[in-house]
C-alpha positions in Angstrom: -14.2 -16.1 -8.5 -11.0 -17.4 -10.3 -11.7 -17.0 -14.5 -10.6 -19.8 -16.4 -7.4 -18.9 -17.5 -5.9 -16.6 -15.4 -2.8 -14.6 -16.6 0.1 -14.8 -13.6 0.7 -11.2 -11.8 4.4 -11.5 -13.7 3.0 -11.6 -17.3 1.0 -8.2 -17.6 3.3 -5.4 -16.8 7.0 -4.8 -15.3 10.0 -5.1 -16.5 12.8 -5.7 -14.1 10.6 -7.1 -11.6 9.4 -11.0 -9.9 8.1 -13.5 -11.8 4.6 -15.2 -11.2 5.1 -19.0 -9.4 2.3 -21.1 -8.0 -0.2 -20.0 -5.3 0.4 -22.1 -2.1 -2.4 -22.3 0.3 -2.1 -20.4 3.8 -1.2 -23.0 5.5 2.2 -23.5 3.4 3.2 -19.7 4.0 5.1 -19.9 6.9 8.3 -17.8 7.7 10.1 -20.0 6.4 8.2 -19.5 2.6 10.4 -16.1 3.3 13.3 -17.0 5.2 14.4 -19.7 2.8 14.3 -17.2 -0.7 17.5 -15.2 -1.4 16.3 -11.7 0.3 16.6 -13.2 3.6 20.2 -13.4 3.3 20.2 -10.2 4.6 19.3 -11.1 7.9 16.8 -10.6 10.6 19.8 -9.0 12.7 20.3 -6.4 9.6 16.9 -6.0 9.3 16.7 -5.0 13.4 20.1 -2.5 13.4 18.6 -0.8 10.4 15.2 -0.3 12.6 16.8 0.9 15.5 19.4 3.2 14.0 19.2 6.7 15.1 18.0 9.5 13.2 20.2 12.1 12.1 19.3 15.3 9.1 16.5 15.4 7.4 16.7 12.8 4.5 19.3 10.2 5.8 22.6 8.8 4.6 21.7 5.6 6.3 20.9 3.0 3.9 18.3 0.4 4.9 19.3 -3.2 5.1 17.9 -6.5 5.3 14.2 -7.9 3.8 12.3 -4.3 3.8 14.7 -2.7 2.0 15.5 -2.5 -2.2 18.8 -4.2 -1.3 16.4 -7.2 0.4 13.3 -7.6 -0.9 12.7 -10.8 -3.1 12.8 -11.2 -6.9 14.0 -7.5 -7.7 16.0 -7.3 -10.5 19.3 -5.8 -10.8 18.1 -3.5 -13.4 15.6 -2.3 -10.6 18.4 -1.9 -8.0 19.6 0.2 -10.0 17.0 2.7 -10.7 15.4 2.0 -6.8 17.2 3.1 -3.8 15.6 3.1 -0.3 16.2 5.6 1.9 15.4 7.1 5.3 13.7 10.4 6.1 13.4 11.9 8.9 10.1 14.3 8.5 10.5 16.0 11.6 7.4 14.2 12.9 8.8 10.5 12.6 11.2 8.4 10.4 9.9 7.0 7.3 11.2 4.4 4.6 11.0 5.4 1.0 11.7 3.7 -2.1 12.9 6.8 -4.8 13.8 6.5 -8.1 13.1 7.8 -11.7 13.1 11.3 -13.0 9.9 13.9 -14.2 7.2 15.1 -12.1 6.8 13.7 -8.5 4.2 10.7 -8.0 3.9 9.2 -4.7 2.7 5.9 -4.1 1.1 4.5 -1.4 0.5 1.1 -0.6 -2.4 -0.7 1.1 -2.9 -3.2 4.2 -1.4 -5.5 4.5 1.4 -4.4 2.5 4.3 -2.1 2.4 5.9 0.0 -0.7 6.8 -3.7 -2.4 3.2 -3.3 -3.7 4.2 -1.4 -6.0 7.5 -3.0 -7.5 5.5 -4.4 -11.2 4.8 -0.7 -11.8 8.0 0.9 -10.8 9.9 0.6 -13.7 7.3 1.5 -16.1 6.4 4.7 -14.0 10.2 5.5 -13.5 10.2 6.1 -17.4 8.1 9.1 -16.7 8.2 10.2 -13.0 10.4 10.4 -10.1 8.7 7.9 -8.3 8.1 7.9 -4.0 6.7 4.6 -2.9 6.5 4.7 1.1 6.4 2.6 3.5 3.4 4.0 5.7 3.4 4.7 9.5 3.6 1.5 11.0 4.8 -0.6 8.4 7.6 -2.1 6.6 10.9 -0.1 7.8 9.1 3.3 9.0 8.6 4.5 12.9 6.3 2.6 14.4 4.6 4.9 17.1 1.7 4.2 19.4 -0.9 6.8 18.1 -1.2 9.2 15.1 -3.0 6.6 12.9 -5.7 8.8 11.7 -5.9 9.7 8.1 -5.4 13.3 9.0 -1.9 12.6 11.0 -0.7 9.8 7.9 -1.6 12.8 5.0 0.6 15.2 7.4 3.2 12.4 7.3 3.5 12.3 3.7 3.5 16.0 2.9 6.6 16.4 5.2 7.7 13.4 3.8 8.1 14.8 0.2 8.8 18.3 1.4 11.8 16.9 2.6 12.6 15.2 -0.7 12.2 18.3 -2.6 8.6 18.1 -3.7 6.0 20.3 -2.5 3.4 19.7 -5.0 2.9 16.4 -6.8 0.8 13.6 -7.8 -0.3 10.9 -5.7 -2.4 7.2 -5.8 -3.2 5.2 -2.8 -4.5 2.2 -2.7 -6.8 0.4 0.0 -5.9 1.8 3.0 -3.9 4.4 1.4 -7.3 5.8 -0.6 -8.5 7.3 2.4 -5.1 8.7 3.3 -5.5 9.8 -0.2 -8.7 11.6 0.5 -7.2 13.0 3.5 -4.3 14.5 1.9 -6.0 16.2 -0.5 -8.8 17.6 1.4 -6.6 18.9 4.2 -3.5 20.1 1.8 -5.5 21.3 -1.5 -2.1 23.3 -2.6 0.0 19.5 -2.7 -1.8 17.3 -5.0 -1.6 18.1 -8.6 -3.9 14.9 -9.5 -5.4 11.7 -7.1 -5.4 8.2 -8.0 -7.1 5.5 -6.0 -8.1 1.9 -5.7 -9.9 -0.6 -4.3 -11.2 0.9 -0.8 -13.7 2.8 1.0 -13.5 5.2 3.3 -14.8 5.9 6.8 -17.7 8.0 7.4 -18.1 8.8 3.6 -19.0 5.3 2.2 -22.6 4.3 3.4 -22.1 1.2 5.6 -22.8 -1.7 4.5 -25.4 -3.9 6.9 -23.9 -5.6 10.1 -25.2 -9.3 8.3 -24.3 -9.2 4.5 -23.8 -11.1 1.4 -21.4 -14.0 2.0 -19.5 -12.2 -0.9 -19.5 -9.2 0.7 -18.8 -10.2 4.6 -15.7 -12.2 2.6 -14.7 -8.7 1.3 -15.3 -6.5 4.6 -15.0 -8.7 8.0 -11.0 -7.9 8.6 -12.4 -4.1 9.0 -13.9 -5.3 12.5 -12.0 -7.3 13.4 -8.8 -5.1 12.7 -10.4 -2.4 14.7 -10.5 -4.6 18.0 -8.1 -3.9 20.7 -4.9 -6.3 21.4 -7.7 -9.7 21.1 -6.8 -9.5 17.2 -3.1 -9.1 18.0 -3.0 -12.1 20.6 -5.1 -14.5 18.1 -2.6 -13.7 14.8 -0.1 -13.5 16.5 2.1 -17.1 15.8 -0.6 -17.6 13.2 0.4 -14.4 10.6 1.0 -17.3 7.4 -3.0 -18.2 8.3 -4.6 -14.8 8.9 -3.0 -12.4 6.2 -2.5 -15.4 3.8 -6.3 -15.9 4.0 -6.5 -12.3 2.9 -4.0 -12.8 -0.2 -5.6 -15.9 -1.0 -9.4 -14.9 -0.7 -9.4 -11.3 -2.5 -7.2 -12.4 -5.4 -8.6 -13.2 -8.9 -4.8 -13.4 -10.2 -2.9 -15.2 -7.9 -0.3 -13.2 -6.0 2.9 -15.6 -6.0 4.3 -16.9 -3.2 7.3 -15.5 -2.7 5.2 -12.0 -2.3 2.8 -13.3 -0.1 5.6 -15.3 2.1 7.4 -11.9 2.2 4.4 -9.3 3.3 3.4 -12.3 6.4 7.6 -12.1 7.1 7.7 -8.2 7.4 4.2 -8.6 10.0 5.3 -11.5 12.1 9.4 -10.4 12.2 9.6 -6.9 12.3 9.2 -5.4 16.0 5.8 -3.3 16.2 4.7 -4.4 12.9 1.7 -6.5 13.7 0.4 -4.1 16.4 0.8 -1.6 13.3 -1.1 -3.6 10.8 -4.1 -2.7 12.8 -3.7 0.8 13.9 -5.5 2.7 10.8 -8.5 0.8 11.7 -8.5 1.5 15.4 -8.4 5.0 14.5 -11.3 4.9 12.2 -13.7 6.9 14.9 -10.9 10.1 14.9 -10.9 9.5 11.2 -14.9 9.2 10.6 -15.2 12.7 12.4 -12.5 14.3 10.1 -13.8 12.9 7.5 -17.6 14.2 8.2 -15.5 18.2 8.2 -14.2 17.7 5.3 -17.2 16.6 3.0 -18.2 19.9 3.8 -15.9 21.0 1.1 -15.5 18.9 -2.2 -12.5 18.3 -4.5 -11.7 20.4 -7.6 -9.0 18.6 -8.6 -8.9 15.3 -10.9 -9.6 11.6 -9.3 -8.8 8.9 -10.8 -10.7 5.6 -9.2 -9.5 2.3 -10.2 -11.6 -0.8 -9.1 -11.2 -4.5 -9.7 -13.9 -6.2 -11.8 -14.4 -8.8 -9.3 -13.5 -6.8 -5.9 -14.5 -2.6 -5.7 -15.3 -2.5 -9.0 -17.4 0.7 -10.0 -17.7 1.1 -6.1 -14.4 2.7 -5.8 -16.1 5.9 -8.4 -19.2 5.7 -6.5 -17.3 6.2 -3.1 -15.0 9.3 -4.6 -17.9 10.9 -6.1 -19.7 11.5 -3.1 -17.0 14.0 -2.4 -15.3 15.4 -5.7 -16.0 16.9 -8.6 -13.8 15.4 -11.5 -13.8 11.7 -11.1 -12.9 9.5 -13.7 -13.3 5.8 -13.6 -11.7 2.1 -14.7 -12.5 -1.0 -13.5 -9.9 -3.9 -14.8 -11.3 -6.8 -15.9 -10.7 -10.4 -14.5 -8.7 -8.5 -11.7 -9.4 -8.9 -8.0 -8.3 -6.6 -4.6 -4.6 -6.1 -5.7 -4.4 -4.1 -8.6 -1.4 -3.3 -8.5 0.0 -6.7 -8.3 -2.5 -8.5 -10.5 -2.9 -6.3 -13.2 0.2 -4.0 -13.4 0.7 -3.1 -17.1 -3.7 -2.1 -17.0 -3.2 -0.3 -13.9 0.1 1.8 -15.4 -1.5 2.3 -18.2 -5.0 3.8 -16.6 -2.4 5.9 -14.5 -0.2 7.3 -17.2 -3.4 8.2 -19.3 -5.0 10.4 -16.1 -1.9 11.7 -15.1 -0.5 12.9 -18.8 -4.0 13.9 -19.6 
């Protein structure tokens, strides 16, 4: 599945972001692949205060610390610093950790499993040019709340449009990738006055996409087995947990044409196997896919108007990711990157920018 001559994730887009380094297998990304870079400085006790530190307002003064935060994250330039600040918000509904910086129209970004708003950092910059730009760290992840239930679709799109009430922004454009396509979806169809324009990538979405048979394609089950296995109750938690490096590594690994580097890879398995709640989490989306698959069902009911953008990698969603949106909107659009795997936004940053820029300045 690897071309030839692969270009390195660092080469093909952001300014003021990581470098590309050499892939290490799973078995090399252990905490300490994290631990040992110069985010970590921070602290695993910063990293804890900043979790457990009360809410107060609506967006907060606080300023996030340690690894999930701007200020910790790995291989950020100063330049970014700069132009990224995190920050707190308290939606009313729960506390969630957002990455804001840039100026023009609002464009929130939403990141995929298993992830957080880093996802996003080789597009940033280049986005910041032209937007004020929300990347956020869902429900569950990263530095937000981490609650027991509202993991539904519906709940997470009610998330985000307090979230960027609260910042100011009561209409603006969105993209979601993986699992935040179908929060995508969501959004939009439940809050058709909030999105102005819909990007996604790389996903499918519960109850919408026609299932695909219980024995597969190798290629296939290699794409889609986490999705049943995620859904399990606490069996998936007890046999990852101590093994994060192996489990989500596999998933870097496996679904990458472009080789994520390993500081990235070392850093998303820290934030899971570190962070208090996080790995319980990881997994909650897909144990709520039968409240989701019933929302879903209501809302096909009523199709989008507005524009869709779907972006699929050549050798992962590919034209799937169109196929999937068109089944419930009008005005889709569709690229699929070449030589580009599950992680768009990571492998092919400066194609996926510029496929974004185009739909949204259209």
């Amino acid at each position: 599945m690897t071309p030839s001559s692969p270009r390195p994730p660092g080469s093909d887009g952001a300014d003021g972001a990581d470098k590309a380094d050499p892939p290490v297998a799973a078995r090399a990304l252990s905490r300490r692949t994290f631990i040992g870079s110069a985010a970590a400085a921070a602290g695993a006790a910063s990293l804890t205060e900043a979790l457990t530190q009360p809410a107060h307002g609506s967006v907060q003064q606080l300023s996030p610390k340690g690894p999930g935060s701007v200020a910790g994250a790995p291989h950020l330039s100063a330049r970014f610093r700069r132009t990224f600040t995190s920050r707190y918000v308290h939606t009313g509904r729960l506390r969630l950790h957002a990455v804001v910086g840039g100026e023009g129209p609002p464009l929130l970004l939403v990141h995929g499993w298993p992830q957080t708003w880093y996802a996003w950092r080789l597009m940033m910059p280049a986005l910041a040019r032209h937007f004020r730009v929300v990347a956020v760290d869902q429900r569950g992840v990263g530095l937000s709340a981490k609650p027991r239930g509202g993991y539904d679709t519906g709940n997470q799109a009610d998330d985000l449009v307090a979230l960027m009430h609260k910042l100011g922004h009561d209409r603006f454009a969105m993209m979601g990738t993986d699992t935040g396509m179908p929060i995508g979806y969501a959004l939009a169809a439940d809050h058709r006055r909030r999105l102005t324009h819909l990007a996604v990538a790389e996903a499918v979405i519960a109850g919408v996409t026609p299932s695909p048979p219980l024995i597969a394609s190798e290629k296939l089950n290699n794409r889609l087995w986490h999705i049943p296995f995620n859904r399990q109750e606490e069996v998936n938690e007890q046999l990852v947990r101590g093994r994060e490096a192996i489990y989500f590594g596999w998933q870097f690994t496996h679904k990458a044409v472009r080789k994520l580097p390993s500081h990235a890879v070392g850093y998303y398995v820290h934030m899971i196997a570190s962070v208090p709640g996080a790995l319980r989490g990881s997994f909650e989306q897909y144990r709520a896919f039968d409240k989701t698959i019933a929302q879903n069902r209501r809302r096909m009911a009523r199709r989008l108007t507005l524009p869709v953008l779907a972006i699929g990698g050549a050798n992962s969603g590919g034209e799937g990711v169109a196929d999937t949106m068109k089944l419930v909107a009008d005005d889709v659009r569709s690229v699929v990157i070449p030589s580009c795997g599950h992680w768009v936004a990571e492998e092919a940053p400066r194609a996926t920018v510029a496929a974004l820029r185009q739909f949204l300045t259209a």
